[in-house]
N, C-alpha and C positions, 0 to 999 in steps of 0.2 A: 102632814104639812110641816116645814119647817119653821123654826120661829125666827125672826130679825134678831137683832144683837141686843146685851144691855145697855141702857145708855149708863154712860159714866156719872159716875158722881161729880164729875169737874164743872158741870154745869151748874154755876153760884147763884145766877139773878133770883130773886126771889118767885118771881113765872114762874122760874125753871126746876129748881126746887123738888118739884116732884116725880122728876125725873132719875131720881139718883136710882132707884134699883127699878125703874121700868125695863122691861122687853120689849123690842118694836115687832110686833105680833103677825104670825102667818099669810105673808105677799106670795109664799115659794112655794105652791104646789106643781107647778109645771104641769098643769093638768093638762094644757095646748100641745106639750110637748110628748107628754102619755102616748095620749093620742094618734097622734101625727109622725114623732117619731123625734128624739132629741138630734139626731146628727145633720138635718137636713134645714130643723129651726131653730136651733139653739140661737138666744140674740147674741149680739156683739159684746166681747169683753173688753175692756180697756187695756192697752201693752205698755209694757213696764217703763215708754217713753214718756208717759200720762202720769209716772207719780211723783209726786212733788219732793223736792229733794230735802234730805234733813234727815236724822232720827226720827225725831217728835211730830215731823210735819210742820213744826212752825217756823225752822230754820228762814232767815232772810225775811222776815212778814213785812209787808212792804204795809205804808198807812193808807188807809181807805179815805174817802171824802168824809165828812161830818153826817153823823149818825144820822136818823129821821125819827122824828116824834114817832110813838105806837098808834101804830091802824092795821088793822086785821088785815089779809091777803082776799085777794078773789080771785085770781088767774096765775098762773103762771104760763111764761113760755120760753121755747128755748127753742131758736130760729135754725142751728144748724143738723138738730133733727127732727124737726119739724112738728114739735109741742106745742100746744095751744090749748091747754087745758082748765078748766074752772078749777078751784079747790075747796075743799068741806072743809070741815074745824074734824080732829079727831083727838077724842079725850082717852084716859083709860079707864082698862076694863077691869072687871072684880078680879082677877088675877092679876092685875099691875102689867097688866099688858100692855103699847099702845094701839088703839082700834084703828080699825082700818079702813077706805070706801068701800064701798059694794062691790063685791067683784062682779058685778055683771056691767055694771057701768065702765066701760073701758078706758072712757077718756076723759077719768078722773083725779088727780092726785088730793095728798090730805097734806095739814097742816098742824104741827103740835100744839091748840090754842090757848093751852095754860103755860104756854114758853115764850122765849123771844117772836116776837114779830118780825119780817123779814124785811131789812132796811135798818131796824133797832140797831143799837151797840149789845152785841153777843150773839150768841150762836143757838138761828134760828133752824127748824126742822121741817123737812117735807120730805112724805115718801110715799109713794104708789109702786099700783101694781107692775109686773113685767109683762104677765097677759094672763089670760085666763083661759075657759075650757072652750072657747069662743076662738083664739089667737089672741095676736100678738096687743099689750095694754098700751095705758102712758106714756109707761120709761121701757119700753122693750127694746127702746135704740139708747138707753142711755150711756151702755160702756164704749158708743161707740163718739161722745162727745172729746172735746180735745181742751190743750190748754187753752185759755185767751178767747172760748169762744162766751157768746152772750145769754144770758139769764135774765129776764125781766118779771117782775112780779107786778099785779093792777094791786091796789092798796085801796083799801075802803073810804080812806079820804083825797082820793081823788089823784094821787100820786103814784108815778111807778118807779120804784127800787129799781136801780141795774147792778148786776153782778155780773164781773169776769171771772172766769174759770181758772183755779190756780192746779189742780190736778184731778185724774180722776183716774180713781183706785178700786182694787176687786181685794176681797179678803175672803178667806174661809171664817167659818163661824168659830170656831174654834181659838186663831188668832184675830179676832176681830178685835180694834185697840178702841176701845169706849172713851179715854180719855180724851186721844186725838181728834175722836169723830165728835163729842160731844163737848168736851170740855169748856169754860170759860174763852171768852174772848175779847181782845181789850178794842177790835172793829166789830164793825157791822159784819157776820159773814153767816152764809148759809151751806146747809148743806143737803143732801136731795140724794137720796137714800130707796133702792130696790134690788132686788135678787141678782143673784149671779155667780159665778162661779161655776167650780164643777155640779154636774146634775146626775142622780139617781132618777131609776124610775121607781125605786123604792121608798126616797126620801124626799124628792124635787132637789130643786138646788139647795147646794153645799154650801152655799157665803153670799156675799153682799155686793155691788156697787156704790158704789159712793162717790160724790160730785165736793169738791170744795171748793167754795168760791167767796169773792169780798164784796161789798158795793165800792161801785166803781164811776155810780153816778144817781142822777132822778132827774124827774120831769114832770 
């Protein structure tokens, strides 16, 4: 299996903290694809129209609404590929890994819960599977999201976070930018994190997907 990226150390909040030499721990076995056959299921990747423009990624950061008090996540969803999923808390593992859902639960994603909260001021984490030995999971249409589309998260006190989508990017593991994806943030903004890239059937996938988005409202 492959492993997720490290998160950066740019992430200050004090939640977040222990994030600095985490790994986001083995989503990419592509075991669905093993199987079945990578050319015919491979999911959707993001095109180079999806990534946000800048060096750093933070070029132009336009300002979000006023932050939201901390409350846990319970759902997220994301209407233009048709997400609807609950989310676990996922802590890490004796290896400073971070853990991950069950992979047999498909239509689950996880939520970093010693980090930012999603709505908070800074930058919170979610990541799920792309699918499993079963088909295709949560985020297995995630590279095929776009600018501008919509993010909702249910919050445990009774409010939902909205996030617009500012880009959404594929990396290989190798160049995967911890800072960018992880780092410090002076908004509320999220990011939503699973496999992608090129695929072995030696290794499953090569890199990541990755969602950035800001809150853009609540209700």
């Amino acid at each position: 299996m492959r492993r997720f990226p490290r998160v950066g150390s740019g992430v200050r909040s004090p939640a977040n903290a222990a994030m600095a030499a985490v790994t986001v721990f083995a989503l990419c076995s592509g075991a669905w694809l093993l199987r079945n056959g990578a050319e015919t299921h491979a999911p959707p990747q993001p095109s180079a129209a999806q990534a946000r423009a800048g060096l750093d990624g933070r070029a132009g950061e336009r300002a979000a609404v006023p932050a939201l008090p901390p409350s846990p996540p319970d759902r997220i969803r994301i209407p233009a590929i048709r997400v609807d999923a609950p989310l676990t808390g996922l802590g890490l593992t004796r290896t400073g890994s971070l853990g991950v859902p069950p992979a047999a639960r498909r239509n689950l994603a996880g939520w970093y819960e010693a980090g930012t909260t999603p709505g908070e001021q800074g930058t919170a984490i979610v990541a799920g599977h792309v699918d499993n030995a079963d088909g295709p999971a949560v985020f297995y249409d995630l590279g095929a999201l776009t600018k501008g589309s919509t993010i909702e998260v249910d919050r445990r006190d009774g409010s939902v976070a909205v996030f617009t989508v500012d880009s959404v990017e594929v990396y290989a593991a190798k160049d995967f930018p911890d800072e960018k994806v992880y780092g410090a943030a002076r908004r509320p903004e999220l990011r939503v994190i699973t496999c992608g890239g090129g695929y072995s059937r030696g290794t499953g996938y090569q890199g990541n997907v990755v969602v950035f988005a800001h809150l853009t409202g609540s209700r």
